[in-house]
N, C-alpha and C positions, 0 to 999 in steps of 0.2 A: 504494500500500500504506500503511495505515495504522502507523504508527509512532512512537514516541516514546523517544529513549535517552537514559539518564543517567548523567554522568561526572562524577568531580572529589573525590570522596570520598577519605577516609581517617584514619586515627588520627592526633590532636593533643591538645596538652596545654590545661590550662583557661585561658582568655583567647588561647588560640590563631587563628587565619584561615582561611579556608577557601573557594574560588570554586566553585560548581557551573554545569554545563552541559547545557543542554538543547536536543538535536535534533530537533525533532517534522515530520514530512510536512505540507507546507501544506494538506493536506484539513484537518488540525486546527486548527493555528495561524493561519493568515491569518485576520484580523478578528475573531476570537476573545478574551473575555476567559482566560487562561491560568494558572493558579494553582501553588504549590509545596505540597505534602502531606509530610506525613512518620509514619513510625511507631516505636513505640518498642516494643520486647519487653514483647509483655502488655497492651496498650494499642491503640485505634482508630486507625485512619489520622485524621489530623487536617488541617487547610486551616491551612497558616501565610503564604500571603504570595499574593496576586494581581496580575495586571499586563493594565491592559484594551489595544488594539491602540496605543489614541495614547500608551500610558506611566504613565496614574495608575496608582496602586498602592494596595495596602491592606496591612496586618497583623496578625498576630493579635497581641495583648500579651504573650506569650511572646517574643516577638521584637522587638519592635516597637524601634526605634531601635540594634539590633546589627546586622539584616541587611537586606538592600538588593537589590531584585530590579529586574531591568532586561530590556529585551530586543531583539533585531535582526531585525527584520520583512522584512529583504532576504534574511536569511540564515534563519529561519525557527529561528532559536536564540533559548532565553532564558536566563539566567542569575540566579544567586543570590549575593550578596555576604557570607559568614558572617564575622564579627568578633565579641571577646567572646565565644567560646565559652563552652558550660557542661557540666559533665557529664550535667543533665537534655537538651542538645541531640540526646545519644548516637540514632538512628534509622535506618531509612532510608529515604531521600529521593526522592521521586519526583516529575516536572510529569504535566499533564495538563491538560485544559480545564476551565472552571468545571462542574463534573459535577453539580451543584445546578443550574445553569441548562443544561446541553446533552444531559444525560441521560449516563447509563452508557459508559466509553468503557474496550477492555483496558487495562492499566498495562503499563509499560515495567519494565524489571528492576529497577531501584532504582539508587541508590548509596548505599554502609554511611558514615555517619560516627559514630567512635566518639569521643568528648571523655574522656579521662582522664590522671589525673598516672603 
């Protein structure tokens, strides 16, 4: 079954931390480049961070040097490292495969992270 859930969310203050988690079914993830998206109220889903099978990574400049995505290829989990929150980070969060390169795949429920004082 295909799958993908996402945890770890919640409300923090600005310059606050945050870990998310991601459990996707190996039909997805194995050898997969695997990416983090997020969406903001009112705004498009957006690509902020990718992680190819062996571990490079990319980010968007929204991000870039605050969070830190990783992942466990045993465990078919990946993760998101949020530091330096902001209140523009407010979204929610969702993984998923490079949907640019693997075509259309359903989305998992999210998880809400909210950034405010």
């Amino acid at each position: 079954q295909v799958q993908l859930v996402e945890s770890g969310g919640g409300s923090v203050q600005p310059g606050g931390s945050l870990r998310l988690s991601c459990a996707a079914s190996g039909s997805i993830f194995s050898g997969r480049i695997m990416g983090w998206y997020r969406q903001a109220p009112g705004k498009p889903r957006e690509l902020i961070a990718t992680i190819a099978n062996g571990g490079s990574t990319s980010y968007a400049d929204s991000v870039k040097g605050r969070f830190t995505t990783s992942r466990d290829n045993a465990k078919n989990t990946m993760y998101l490292q949020m530091d330096g929150l902001k209140p523009e980070d407010t979204a929610i969060y969702y993984c998923n495969w490079r949907i640019d390169i693997y075509g259309p795949l359903r989305w998992g429920q999210g998880t809400q992270v909210t950034v405010s004082s």
